[in-house]
N, C-alpha and C positions, 0 to 999 in steps of 0.2 A: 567558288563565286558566292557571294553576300548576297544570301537575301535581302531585296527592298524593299519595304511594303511601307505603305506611307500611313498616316492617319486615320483616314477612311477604310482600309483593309485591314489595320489593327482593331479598330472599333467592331467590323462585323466578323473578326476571328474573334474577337472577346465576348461576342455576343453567340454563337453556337459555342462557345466553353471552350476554347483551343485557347491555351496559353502558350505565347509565341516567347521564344527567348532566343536574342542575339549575343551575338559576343559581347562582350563588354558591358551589356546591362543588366538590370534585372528582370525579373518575373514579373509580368504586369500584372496587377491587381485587379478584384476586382470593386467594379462599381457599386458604391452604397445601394442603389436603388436596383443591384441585379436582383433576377428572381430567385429564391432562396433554393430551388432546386440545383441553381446552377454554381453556387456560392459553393468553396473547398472542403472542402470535405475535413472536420477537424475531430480527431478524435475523441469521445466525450471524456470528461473529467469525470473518473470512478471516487464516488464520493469515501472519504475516510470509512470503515467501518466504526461502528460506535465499538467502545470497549463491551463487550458480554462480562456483565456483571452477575454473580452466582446469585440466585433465590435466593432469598432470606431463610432461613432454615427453621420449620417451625419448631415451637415453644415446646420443649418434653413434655407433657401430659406427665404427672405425678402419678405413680405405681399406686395400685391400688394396698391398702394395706393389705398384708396378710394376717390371719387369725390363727394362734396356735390353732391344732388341733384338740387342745384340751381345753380352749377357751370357748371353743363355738359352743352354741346353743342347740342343747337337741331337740332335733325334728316333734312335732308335738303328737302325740298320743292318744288315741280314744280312751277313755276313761273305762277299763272295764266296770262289763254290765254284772252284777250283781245275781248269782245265780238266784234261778226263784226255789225254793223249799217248798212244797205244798204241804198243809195243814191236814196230816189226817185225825179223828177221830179221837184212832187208839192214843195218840202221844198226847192228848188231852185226858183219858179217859182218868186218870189216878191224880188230878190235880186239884184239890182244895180250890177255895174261894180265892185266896193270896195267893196263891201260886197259878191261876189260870188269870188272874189281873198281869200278874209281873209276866207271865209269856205272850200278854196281847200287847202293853207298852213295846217291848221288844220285838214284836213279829214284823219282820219283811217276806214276808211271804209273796204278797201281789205288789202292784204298782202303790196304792192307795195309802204306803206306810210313808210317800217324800209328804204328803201334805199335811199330816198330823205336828202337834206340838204333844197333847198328850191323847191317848187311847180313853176311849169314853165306858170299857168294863168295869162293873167296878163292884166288890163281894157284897152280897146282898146283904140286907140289915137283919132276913131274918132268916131260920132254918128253912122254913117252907112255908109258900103264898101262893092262893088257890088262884091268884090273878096274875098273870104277862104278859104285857104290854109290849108287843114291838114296833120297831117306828123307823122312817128313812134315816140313810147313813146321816151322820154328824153336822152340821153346821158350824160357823165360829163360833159364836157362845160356847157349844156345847164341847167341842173340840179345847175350847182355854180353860170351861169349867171342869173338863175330864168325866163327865157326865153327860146321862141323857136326859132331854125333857129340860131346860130349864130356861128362865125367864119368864115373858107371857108366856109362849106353849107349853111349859112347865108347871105355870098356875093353873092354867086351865084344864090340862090334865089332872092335877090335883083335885079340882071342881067337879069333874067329871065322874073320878073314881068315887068322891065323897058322896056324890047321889045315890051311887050301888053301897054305898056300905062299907068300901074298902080304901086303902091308903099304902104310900111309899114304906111308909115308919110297921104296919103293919104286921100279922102273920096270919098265917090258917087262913079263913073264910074270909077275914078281913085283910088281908096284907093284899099287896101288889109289888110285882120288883118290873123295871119298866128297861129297856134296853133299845142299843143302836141294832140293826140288822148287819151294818157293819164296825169295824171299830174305831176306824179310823176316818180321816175328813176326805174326801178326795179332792187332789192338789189341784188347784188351778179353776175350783169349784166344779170339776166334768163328772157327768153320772159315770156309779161304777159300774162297768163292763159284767156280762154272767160269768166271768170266770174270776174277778174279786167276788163276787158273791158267793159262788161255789167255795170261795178257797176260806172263806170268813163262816161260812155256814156249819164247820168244824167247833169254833168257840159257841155257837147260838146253840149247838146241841146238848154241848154242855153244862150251858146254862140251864137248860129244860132239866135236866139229869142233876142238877143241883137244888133246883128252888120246887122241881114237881110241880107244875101248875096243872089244874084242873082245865082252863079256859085261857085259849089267849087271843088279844085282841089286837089284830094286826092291821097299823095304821098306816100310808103309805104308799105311793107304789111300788117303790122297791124291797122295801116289807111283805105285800102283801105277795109278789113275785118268787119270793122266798119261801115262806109260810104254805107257797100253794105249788110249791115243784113238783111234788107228786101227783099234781092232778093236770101234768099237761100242759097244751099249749092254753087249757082255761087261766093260768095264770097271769095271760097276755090279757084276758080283756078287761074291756073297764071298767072303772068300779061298778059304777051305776046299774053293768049288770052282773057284778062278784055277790051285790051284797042281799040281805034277806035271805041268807045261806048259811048252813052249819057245813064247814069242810074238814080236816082232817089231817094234822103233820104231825105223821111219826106218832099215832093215836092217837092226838089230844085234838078236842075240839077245837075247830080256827073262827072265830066271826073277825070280818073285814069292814074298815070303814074309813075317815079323812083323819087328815093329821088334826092338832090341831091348831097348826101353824095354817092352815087352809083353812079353818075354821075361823079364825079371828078376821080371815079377808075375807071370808063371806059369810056371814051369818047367819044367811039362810038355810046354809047346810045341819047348823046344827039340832032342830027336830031330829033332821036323818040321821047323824050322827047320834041322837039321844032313844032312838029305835035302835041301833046298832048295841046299843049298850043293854037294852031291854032284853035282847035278844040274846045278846051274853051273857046275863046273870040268870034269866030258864034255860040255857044251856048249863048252867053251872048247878043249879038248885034241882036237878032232874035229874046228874048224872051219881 
């Protein structure tokens, strides 16, 4: 038997979602304005997938070169240190005038041999001079002249010894031979250390052992530090109270006094300094 339903009972079977189908017709549709819950169910359309296109592959980076192994550059190197040779006495003791000059140009003994251009010893003018003059290491001048004492402080050393009586050019009782306490300049202008002085105090000896002074007149502080080793840590103090003293190196009378590189910046000193010199020449005239 045929289902009847008329109008009215297909509208509210369409409206709880029963879709009614008779013989002969079709599947009724639904209405534009149903609620979208109740609308057929249609499968969704699964969108194409996009073609997967590979990375772009990056750019090779360029090998680094390689370096033969015989082209590399070798690792760099401390510059070996320069043994030090210490300056005794005896290896001085048989050496002439020229030949104790030619081994102080050449001595590397201490540090003080990078700052030199030339060694400021240099063979006395005469056999024997009753005056020696020691004085702080080198300056430039005297470092370029290969010499000590020159320039102003050189004239006026010259001025000074000529009030006593005595001179460079000199000998005996009149002569004077005048020297560095050390030989060389120290680099970079730094005082030198007591162990350049120790290791220079070798040629100074020999100098005394060549020219035989009577009296010597040590100007300086590192002069007068040298000149006065044997007496101590008196060596250390200052001048002011060194001087008005007869002291003692290695036998020979020592009087201490200003350079006179110090003399020409203050010239007040030089009275004291010209006591200094009185003092040395009755030290000389007595012994």
């Amino acid at each position: 038997m045929a289902l009847q339903l008329d109008e009215r009972q297909r509208a509210m079977l369409l409206e709880m979602g029963v879709r009614v189908w008779l013989p002969g017709t079709a599947f009724a549709t639904v209405a534009d304005d149903a609620p979208a819950d109740l609308a057929p169910t249609v499968p969704p359309r699964v969108a194409a997938a996009a073609p997967v296109r590979p990375a772009p592959e990056a750019a090779p980076r360029p090998a680094a070169p390689v370096v033969p192994p015989a082209s590399r550059p070798a690792p760099l190197q401390a510059a070996p240190v320069a043994a030090v040779v210490p300056v005794h006495p005896s290896a001085l003791a048989a050496l002439d005038w020229n030949g104790l000059a030619d081994t102080a140009a050449a001595c590397e003994s201490c540090g003080l041999c990078a700052g030199r251009k030339h060694a400021t010893l240099q063979p006395a003018q005469q056999a024997q001079a009753d005056w020696m003059v020691v004085g702080d290491p080198p300056e430039e001048d005297e470092d370029s002249a290969a010499q000590a004492f020159v320039e102003a402080p050189g004239q006026l050393l010259d001025n000074m010894l000529k009030a006593v009586g005595a001179s460079r050019t000199g000998s005996g009782a009149q002569g004077a031979y005048a020297t560095n306490v050390v030989k060389c300049r120290p680099p970079h202008g730094r005082n030198p250390q007591p162990a350049d002085l120790a290791q220079c105090a070798a040629y100074l000896q020999r100098e005394i052992e060549l020219v035989q002074p009577k009296v010597i007149f040590a100007v300086g502080r590192f002069a007068i530090q040298t000149v006065l080793s044997e007496h101590g840590a008196l060596a250390t103090q200052p001048l002011g109270k060194l001087r008005g003293t007869v002291y003692r190196y290695r036998g020979i009378p020592v009087v201490v006094s200003y350079h006179p590189k110090l003399l020409l910046r203050n010239s007040a000193d030089k009275a004291k300094a010209w006591a200094d010199l009185c003092l040395a020449m009755d030290t000389l005239t007595s012994s």
